[in-house]
N, CA and C atoms as a LAMMPS dump frame, in Angstrom:
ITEM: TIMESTEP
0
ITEM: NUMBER OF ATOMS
381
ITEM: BOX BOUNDS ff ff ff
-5.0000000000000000e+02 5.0000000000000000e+02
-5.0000000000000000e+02 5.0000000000000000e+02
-5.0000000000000000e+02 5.0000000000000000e+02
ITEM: ATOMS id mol type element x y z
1 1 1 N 77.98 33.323 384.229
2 1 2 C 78.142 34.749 384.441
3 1 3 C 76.908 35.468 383.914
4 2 1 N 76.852 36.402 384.57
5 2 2 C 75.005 37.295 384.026
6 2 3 C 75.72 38.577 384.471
7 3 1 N 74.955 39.56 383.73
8 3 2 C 75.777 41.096 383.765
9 3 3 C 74.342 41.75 383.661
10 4 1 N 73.595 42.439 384.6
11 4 2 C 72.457 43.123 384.068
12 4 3 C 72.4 44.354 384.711
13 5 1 N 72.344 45.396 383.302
14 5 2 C 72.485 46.924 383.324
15 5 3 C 71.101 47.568 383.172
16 6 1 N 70.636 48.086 383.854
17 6 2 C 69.421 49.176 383.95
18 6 3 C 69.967 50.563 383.706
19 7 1 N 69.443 51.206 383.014
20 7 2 C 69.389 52.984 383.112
21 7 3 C 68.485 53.576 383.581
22 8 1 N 68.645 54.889 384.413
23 8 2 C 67.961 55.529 385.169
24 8 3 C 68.105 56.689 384.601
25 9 1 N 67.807 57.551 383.346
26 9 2 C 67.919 58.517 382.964
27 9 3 C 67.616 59.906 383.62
28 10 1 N 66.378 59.571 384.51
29 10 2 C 66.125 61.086 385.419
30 10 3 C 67.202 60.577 386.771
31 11 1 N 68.319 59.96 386.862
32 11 2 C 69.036 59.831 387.898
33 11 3 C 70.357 59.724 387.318
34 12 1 N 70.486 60.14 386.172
35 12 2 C 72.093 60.038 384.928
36 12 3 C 72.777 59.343 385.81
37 13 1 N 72.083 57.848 386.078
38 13 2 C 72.672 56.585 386.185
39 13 3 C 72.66 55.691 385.522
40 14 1 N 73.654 54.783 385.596
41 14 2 C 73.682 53.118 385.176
42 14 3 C 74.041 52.424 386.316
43 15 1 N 72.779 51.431 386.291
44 15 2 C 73.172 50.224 387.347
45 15 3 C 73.595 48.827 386.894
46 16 1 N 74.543 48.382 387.194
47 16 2 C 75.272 47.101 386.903
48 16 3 C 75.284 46.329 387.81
49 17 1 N 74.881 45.17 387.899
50 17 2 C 74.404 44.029 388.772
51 17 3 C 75.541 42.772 387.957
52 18 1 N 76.528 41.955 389.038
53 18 2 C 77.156 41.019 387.906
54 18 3 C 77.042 39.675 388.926
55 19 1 N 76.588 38.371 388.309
56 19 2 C 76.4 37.501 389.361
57 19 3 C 77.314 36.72 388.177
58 20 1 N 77.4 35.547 389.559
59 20 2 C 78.486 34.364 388.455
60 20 3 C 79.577 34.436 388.748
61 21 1 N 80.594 33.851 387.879
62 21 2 C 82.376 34.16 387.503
63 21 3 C 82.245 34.591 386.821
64 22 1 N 83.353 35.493 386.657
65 22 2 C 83.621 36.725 385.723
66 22 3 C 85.13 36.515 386.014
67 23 1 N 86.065 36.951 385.211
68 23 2 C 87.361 37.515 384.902
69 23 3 C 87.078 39.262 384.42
70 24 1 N 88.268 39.598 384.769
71 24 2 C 88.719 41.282 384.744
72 24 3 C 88.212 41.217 383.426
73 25 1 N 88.562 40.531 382.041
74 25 2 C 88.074 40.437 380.848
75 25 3 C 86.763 41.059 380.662
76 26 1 N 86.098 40.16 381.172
77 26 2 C 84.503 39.705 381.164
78 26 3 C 83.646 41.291 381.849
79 27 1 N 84.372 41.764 382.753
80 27 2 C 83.887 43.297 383.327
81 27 3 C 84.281 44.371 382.21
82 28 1 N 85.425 44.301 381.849
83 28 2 C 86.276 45.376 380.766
84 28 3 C 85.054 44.877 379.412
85 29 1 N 84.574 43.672 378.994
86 29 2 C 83.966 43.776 378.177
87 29 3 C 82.556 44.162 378.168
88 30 1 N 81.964 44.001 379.583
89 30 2 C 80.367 44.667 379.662
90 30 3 C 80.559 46.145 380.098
91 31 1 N 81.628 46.66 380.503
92 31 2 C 81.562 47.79 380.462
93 31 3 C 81.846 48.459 379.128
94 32 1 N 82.508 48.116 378.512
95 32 2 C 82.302 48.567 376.757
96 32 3 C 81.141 48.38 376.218
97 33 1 N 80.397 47.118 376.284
98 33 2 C 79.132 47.248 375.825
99 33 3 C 78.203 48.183 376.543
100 34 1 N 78.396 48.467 377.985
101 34 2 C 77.222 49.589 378.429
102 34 3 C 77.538 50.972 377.721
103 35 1 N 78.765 51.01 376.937
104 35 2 C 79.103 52.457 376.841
105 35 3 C 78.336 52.581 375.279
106 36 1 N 78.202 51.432 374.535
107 36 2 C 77.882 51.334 373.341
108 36 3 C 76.464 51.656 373.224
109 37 1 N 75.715 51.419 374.732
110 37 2 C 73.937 50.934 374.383
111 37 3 C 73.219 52.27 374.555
112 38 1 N 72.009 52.007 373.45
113 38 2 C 71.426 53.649 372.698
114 38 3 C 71.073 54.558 374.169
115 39 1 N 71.016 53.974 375.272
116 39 2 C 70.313 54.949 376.386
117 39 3 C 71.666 55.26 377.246
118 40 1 N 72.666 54.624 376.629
119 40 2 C 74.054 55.671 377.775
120 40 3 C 74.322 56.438 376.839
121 41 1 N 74.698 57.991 377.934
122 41 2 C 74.705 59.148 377.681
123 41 3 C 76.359 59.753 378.599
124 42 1 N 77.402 59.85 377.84
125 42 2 C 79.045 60.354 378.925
126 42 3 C 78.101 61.15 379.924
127 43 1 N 79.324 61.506 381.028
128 43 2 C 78.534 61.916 382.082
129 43 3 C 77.843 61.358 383.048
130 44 1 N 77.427 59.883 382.642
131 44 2 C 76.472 59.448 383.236
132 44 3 C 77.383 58.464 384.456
133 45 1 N 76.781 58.886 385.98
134 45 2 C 77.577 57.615 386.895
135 45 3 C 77.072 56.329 386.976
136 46 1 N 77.84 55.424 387.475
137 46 2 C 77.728 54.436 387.586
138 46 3 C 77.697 53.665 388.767
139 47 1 N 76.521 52.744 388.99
140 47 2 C 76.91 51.904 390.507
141 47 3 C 77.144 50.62 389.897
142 48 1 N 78.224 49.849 390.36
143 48 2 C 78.253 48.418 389.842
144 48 3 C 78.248 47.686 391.414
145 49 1 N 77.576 46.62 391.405
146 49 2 C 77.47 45.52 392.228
147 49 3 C 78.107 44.31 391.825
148 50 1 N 79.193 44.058 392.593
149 50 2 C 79.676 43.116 392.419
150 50 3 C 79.61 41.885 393.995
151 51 1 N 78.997 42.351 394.118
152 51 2 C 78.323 41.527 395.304
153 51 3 C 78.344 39.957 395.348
154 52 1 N 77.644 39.521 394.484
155 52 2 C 76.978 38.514 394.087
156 52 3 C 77.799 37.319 392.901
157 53 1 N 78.791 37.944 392.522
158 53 2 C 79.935 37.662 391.711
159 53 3 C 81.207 37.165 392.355
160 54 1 N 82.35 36.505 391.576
161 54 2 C 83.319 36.039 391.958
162 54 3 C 84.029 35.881 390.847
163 55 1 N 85.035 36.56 391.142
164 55 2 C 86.532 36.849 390.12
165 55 3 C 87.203 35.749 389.983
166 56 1 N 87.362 35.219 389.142
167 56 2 C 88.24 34.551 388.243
168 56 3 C 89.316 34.368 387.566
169 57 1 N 90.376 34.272 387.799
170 57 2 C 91.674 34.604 386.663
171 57 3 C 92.018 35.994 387.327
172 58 1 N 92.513 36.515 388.275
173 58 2 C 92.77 37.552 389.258
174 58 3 C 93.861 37.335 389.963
175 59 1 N 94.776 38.239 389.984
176 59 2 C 95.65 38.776 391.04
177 59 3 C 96.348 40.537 390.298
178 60 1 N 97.364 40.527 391.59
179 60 2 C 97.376 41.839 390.909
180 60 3 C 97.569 42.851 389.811
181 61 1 N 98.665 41.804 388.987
182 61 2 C 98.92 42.101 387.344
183 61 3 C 97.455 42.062 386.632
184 62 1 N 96.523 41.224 386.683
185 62 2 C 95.506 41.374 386.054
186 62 3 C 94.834 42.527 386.548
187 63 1 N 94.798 42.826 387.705
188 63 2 C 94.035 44.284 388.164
189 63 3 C 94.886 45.074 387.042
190 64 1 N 96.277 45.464 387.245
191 64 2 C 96.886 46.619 386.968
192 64 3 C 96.795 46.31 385.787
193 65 1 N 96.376 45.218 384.36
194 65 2 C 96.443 45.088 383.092
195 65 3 C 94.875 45.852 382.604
196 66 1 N 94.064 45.555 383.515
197 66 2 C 92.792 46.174 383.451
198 66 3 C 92.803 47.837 383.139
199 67 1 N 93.337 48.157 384.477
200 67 2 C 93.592 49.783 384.407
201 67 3 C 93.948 50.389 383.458
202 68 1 N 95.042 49.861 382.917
203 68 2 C 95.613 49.854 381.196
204 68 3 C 94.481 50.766 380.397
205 69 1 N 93.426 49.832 380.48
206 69 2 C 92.589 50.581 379.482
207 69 3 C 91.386 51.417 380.017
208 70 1 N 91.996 52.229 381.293
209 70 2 C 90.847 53.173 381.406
210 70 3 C 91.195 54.603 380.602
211 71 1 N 92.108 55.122 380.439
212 71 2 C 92.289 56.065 379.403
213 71 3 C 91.209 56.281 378.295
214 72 1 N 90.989 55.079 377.778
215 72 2 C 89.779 54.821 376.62
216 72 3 C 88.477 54.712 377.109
217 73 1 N 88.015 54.219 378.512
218 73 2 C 86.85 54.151 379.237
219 73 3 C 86.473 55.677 379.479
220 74 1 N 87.467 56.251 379.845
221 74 2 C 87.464 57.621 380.447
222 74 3 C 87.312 58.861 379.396
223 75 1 N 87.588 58.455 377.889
224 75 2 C 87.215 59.382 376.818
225 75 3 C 85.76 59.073 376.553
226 76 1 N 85.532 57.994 376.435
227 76 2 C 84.106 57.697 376.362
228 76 3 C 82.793 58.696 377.724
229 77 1 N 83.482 58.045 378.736
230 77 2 C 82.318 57.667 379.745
231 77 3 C 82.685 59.762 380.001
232 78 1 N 83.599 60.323 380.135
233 78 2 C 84.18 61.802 380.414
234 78 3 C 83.959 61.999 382.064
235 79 1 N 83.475 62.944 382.465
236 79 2 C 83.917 63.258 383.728
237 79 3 C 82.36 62.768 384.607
238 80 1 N 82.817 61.928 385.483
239 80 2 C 81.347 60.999 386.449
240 80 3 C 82.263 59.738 387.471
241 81 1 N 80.824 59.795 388.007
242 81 2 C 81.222 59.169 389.763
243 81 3 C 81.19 57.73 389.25
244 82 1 N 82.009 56.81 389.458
245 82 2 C 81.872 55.434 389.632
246 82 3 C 82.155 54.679 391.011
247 83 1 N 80.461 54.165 391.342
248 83 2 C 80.449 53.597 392.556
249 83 3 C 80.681 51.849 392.328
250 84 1 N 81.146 51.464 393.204
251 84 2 C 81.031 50.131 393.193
252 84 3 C 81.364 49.442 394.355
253 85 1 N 80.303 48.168 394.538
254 85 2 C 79.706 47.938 395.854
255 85 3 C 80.264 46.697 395.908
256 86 1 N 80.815 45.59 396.755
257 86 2 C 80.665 44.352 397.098
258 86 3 C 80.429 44.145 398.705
259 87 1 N 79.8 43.375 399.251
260 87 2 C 79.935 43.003 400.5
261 87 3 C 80.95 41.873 400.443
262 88 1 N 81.525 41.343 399.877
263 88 2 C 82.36 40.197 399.767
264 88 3 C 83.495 40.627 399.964
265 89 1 N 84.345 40.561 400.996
266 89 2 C 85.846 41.2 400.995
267 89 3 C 86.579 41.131 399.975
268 90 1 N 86.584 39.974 399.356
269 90 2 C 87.821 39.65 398.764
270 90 3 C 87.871 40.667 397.238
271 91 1 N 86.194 40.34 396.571
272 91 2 C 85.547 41.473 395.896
273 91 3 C 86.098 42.893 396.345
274 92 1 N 85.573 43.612 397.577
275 92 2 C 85.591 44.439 398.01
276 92 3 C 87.604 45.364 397.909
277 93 1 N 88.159 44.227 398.281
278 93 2 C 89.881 44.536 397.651
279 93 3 C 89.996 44.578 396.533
280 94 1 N 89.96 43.958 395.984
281 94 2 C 89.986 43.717 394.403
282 94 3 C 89.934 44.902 394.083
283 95 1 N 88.425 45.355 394.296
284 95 2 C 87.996 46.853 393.378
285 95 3 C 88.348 47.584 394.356
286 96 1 N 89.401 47.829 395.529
287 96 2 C 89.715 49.038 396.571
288 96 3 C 91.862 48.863 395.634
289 97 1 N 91.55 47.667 394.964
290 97 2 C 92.908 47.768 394.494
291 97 3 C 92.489 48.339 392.784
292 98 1 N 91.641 47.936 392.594
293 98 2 C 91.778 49.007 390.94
294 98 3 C 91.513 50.671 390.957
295 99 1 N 90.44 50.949 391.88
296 99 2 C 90.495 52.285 392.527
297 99 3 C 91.547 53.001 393.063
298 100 1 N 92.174 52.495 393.759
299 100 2 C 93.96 53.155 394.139
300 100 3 C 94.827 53.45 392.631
301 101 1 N 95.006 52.477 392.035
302 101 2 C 95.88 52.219 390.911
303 101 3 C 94.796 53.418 389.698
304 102 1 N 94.019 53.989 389.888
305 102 2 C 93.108 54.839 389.174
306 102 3 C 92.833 56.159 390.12
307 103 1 N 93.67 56.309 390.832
308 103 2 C 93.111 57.724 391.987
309 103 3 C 93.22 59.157 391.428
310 104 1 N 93.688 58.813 389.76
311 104 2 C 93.963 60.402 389.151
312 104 3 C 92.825 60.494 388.219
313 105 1 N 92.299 59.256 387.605
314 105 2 C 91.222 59.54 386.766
315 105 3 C 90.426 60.455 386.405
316 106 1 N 89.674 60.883 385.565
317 106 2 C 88.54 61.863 386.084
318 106 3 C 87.274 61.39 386.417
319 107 1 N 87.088 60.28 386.499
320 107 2 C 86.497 59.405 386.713
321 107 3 C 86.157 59.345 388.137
322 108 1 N 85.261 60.026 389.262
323 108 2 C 85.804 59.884 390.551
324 108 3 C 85.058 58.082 390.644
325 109 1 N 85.979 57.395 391.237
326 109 2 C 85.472 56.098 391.925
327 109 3 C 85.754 55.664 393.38
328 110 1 N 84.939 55.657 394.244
329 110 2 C 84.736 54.805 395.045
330 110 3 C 84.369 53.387 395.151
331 111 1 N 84.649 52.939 396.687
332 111 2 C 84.693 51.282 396.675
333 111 3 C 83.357 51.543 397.932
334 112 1 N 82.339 50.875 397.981
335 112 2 C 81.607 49.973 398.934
336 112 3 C 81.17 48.853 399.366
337 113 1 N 80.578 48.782 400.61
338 113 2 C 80.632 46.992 401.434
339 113 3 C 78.722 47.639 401.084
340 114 1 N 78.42 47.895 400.568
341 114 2 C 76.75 47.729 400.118
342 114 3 C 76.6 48.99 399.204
343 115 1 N 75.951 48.632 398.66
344 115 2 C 74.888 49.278 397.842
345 115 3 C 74.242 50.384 397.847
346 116 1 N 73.522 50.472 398.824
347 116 2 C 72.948 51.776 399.307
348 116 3 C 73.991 53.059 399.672
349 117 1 N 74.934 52.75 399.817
350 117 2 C 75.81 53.714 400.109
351 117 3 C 76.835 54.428 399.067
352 118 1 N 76.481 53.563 398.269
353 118 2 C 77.294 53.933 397.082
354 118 3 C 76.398 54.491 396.176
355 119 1 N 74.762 54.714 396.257
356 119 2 C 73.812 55.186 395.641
357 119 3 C 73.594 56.452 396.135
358 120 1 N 73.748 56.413 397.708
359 120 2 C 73.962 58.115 398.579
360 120 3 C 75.319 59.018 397.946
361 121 1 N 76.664 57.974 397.506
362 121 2 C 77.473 58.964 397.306
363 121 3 C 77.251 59.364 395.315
364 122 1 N 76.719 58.865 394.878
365 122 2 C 76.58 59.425 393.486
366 122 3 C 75.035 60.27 393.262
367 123 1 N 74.296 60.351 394.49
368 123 2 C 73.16 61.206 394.559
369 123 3 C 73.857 62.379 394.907
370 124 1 N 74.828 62.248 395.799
371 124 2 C 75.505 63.558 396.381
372 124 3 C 75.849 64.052 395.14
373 125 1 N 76.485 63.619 394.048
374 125 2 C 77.126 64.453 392.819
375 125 3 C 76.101 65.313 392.227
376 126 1 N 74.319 64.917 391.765
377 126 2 C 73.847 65.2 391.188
378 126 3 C 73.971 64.735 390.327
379 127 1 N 73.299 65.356 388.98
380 127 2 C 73.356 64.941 387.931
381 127 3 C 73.942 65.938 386.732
């Protein structure tokens, strides 16, 4: 598993790239560490790529055990766009099923089949 986060400060982004296996765990825990590191700033959106990755230890109780703890993601991270991209269907459900089960958040999140499109819809927010 490899998890690699870039910041884009004149674009109050974070980019998350995750290749490998991963479990819901393993995401819930690099997303705590991005919230910890000296250049994230709340507010700031997020594109994650999960493209390149493959879930592990998954079905739907583990989605909905995940969600559990966005309450605490969501005091941290406060009000911002979370994009996230897979071209991989199965990926692509996965995170179109944690996004549903999260549709009140303040957190707005979307699901995409690439990348680029999920970089157009968090440019649309601004910063």
């Amino acid at each position: 598993m490899s998890v690699k986060t870039l910041f884009e400060q004149e674009n109050n982004l974070v980019r998350i790239t995750y290749t490998g296996e991963m479990s819901p765990a393993d995401v819930l825990q690099s997303s705590l560490e991005m919230q910890q590191h000296p250049e994230y700033r709340p507010g700031m959106h997020s594109l994650s790529d999960f493209s390149n990755m493959h879930f592990v230890d998954i079905d739907f109780d583990k989605v909905h055990e995940y969600s559990a703890y966005m309450p605490d993601i969501e005091q941290t991270r406060g009000s911002c766009r979370w994009a996230m991209a897979s071209s991989n269907a199965t990926n692509f459900g996965i995170l179109r099923m944690f996004e549903m089960l999260n549709d009140n958040s303040p957190i707005e999140m979307k699901v995409f089949t690439n990348v680029e499109d999920g970089r157009k819809w968090l440019q649309e927010a601004g910063s």
